[in-house]
C-alpha positions in Angstrom: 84.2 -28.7 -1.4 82.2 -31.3 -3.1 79.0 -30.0 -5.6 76.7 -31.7 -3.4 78.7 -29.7 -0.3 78.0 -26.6 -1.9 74.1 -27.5 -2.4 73.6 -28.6 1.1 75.0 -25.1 2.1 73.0 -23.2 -0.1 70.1 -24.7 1.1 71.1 -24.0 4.6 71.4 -20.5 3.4 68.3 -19.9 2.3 66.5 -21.4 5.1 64.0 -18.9 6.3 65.1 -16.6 3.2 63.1 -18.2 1.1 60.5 -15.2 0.3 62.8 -12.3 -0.1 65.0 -14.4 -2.3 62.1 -15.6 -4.6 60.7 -12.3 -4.8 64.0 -10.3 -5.6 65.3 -13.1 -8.0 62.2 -14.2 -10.0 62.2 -9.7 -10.9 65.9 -10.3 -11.9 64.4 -13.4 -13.9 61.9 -11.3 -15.7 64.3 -8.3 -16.7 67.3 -10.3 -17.8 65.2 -13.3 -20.1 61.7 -13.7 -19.0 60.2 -10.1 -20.7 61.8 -10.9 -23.8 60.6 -14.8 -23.4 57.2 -13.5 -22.8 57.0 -10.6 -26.0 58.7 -13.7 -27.7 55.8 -15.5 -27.2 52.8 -13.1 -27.8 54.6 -12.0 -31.3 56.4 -15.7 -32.6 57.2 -14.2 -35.9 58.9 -11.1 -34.3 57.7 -7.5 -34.4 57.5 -4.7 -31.9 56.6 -6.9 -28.7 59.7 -8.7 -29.7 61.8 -6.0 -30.1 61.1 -4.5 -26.7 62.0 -7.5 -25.4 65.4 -7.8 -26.6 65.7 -3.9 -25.9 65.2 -4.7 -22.2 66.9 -8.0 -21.9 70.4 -6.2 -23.4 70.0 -3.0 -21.9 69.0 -4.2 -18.4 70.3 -7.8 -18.6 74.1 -6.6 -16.9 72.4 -4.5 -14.1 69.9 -7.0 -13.4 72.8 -9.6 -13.7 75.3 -7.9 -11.4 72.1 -7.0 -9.1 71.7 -11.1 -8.3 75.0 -11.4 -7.8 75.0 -9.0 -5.7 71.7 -10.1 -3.9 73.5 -14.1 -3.1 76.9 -12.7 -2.5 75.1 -11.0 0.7 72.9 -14.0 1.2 76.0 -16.3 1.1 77.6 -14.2 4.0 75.7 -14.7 7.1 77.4 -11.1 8.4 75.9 -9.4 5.3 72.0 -8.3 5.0 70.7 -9.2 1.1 67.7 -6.6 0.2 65.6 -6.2 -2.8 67.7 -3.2 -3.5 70.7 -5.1 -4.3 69.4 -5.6 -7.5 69.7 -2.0 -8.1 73.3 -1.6 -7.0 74.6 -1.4 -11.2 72.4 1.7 -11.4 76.0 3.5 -10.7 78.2 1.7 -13.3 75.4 1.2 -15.4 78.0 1.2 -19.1 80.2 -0.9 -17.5 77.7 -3.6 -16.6 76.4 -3.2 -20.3 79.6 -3.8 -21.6 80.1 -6.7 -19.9 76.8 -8.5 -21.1 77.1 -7.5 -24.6 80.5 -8.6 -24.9 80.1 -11.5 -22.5 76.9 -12.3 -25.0 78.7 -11.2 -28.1 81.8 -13.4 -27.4 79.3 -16.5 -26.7 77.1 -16.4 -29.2 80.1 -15.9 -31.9 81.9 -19.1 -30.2 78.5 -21.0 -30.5 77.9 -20.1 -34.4 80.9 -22.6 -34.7 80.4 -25.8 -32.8 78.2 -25.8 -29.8 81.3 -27.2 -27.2 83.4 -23.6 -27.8 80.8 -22.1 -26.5 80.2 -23.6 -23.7 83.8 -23.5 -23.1 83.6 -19.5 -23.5 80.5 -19.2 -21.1 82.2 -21.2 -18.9 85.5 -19.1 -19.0 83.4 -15.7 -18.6 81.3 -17.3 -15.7 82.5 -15.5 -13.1 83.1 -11.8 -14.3 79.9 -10.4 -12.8 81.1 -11.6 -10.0 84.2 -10.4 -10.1 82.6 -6.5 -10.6 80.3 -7.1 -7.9 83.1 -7.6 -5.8 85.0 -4.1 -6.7 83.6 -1.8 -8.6 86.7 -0.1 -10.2 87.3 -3.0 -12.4 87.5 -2.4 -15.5 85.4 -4.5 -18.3 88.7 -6.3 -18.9 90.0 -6.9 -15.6 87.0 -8.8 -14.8 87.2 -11.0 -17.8 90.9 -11.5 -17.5 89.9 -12.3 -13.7 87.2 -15.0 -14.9 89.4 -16.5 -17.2 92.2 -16.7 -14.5 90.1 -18.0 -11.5 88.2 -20.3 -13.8 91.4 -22.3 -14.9 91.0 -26.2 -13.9 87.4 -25.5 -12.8 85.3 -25.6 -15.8 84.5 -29.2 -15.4 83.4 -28.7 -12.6 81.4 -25.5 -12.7 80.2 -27.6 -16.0 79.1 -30.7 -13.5 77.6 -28.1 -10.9 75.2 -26.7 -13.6 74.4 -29.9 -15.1 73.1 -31.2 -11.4 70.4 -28.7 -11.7 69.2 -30.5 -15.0 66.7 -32.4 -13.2 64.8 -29.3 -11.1 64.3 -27.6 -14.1 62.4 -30.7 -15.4 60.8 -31.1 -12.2 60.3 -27.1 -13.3 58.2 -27.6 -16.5 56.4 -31.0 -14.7 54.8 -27.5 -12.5 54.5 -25.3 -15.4 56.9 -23.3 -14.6 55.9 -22.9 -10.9 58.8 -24.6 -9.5 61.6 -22.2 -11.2 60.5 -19.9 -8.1 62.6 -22.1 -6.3 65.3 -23.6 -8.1 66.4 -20.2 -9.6 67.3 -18.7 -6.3 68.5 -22.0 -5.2 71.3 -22.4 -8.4 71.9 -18.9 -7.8 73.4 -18.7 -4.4 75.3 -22.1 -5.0 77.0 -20.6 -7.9 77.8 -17.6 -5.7 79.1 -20.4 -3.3 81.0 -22.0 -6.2 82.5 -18.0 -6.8 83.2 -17.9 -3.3 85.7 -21.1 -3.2 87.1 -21.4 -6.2 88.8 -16.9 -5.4 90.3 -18.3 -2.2 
């Protein structure tokens, strides 16, 4: 299916969703970057505001992160019901989903300190592991990277092309101070749950 396939059906899936997907997204928004973005900017030179903020975006990020994927999986199947509680659904494998950020994060941001391409190249890899846990539970941590990195081979470019198609709402995004991320968040969201969807076949 094309990138501009997979948008047209996202859209379609969201159609009349709109509210409970802005609502239940734009929360997962705030716990995984957006409290952390916010202390960031209230204390610029660091301190305690800052410091809760990274304490919530690492030790909440993974739940909040296999929550959404949780949330579009559903929302992607037209026989499954997404709720706002799907963002809760890590509460029960709450370690593993930490793991998975931090070393998800870890492995990133050590690739990056390099050369900017290798990681990408991880994040790109990695994609796909929350995901993966969403999808069965009894994973463990490296299953679902192992997964990723198997799935993900011969569709980087492309999950790299999908992501870069979105460069444009988020401009359209700070042209509405911010206001339009409401949308487009939930919007890339469920396509790259689309995108998950395909490439597993």
């Amino acid at each position: 299916m094309k990138i501009s396939e997979l948008k047209r059906k996202s859209k379609k899936q969201l159609k009349g969703k709109w509210g409970i997907a802005i609502t239940t997204l734009f929360v997962s928004l705030i716990i995984i970057s957006g409290f952390y973005v916010a202390m960031k900017l209230l204390q610029p030179n660091g301190g305690l505001l800052t410091a809760i903020g990274e304490c919530v975006s690492v030790f909440l990020g993974g739940m909040a992160t296999l929550g959404t994927c949780k949330f579009v999986l559903n929302l992607a199947f037209s026989n499954n019901e997404e709720k706002f509680n799907d963002l809760f659904v890590g509460i029960n494998i709450y370690f593993k989903t930490l793991g998975l950020w931090i070393l998800i994060n870890l492995t990133v941001s050590i690739a990056t300190m390099f050369l900017i391409i290798p990681g990408i190249i991880v994040s790109l890899m990695f994609s796909q592991a929350f995901f993966i846990l969403c999808e069965d539970n009894n994973k463990s941590i490296i299953e679902c990277l192992k997964q990723s990195l198997s799935i993900m081979r011969g569709y980087k470019i492309r999950l790299l092309l999908l992501e870069l198609s979105f460069v444009g709402w988020w401009i359209m995004s700070i042209l509405t101070f911010g206001i339009g991320v409401l949308w487009i968040y939930p919007y890339q969201q469920v396509t790259r749950a689309n995108f998950y969807l395909e490439i597993k076949k």
